[in-house]
C-alpha positions in Angstrom: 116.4 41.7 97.6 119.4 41.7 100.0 123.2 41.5 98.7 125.1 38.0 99.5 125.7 37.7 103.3 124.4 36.2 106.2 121.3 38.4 108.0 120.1 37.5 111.6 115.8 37.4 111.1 112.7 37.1 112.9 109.6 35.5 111.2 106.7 38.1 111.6 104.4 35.9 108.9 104.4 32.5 107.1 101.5 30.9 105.2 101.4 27.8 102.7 103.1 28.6 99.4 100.9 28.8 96.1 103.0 25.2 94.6 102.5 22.0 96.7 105.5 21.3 99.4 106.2 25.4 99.5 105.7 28.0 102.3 105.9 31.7 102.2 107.9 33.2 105.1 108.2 37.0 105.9 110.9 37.6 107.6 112.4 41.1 109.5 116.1 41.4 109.2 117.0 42.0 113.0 120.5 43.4 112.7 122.8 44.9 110.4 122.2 47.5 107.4 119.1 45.9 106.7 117.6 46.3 109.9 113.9 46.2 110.2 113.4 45.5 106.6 110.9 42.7 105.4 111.9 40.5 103.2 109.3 37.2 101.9 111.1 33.7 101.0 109.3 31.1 99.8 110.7 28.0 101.2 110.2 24.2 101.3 107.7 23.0 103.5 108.7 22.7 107.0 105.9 20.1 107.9 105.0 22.7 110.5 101.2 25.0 111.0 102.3 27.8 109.4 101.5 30.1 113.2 104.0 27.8 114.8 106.7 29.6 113.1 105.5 33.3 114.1 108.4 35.2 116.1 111.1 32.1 115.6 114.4 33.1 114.6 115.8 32.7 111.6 119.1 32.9 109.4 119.0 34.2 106.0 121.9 33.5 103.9 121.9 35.0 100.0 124.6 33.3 97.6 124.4 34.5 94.1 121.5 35.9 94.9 119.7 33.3 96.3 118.0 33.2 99.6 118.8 30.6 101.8 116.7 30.2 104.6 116.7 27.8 107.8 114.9 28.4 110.9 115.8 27.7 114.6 114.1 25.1 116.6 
């Protein structure tokens, strides 16, 4: 998983989570150290198809080694 920071990502897959209200997001880190690495979040659900969010940017921030995740648009 990535160290605590903020990463810059691009979502290249999402799908429903495996618990009610989740969703899986892979995600490519876009700049930094970490560029071009995937990393997977699972996330609340956003209420959105799962497709819609293909190719929308996204910020990752990790505190304590948790992944935050919030998506533009």
């Amino acid at each position: 998983m990535l160290e605590d920071g903020t990463y810059d990502a691009i979502v290249v897959d999402a799908d429903h989570g495996p618990e009610a209200g989740s969703l899986v997001v892979e995600l490519a880190i876009a700049a930094g150290e970490h560029k071009g690495e995937v990393v997977s979040i699972t996330a609340p659900d956003t209420g959105r198809d799962p497709l819609d969010l293909l190719a929308v940017p996204a910020t990752i921030v990790v505190a304590d080694g948790r992944p935050r995740l919030t998506l533009e648009g």
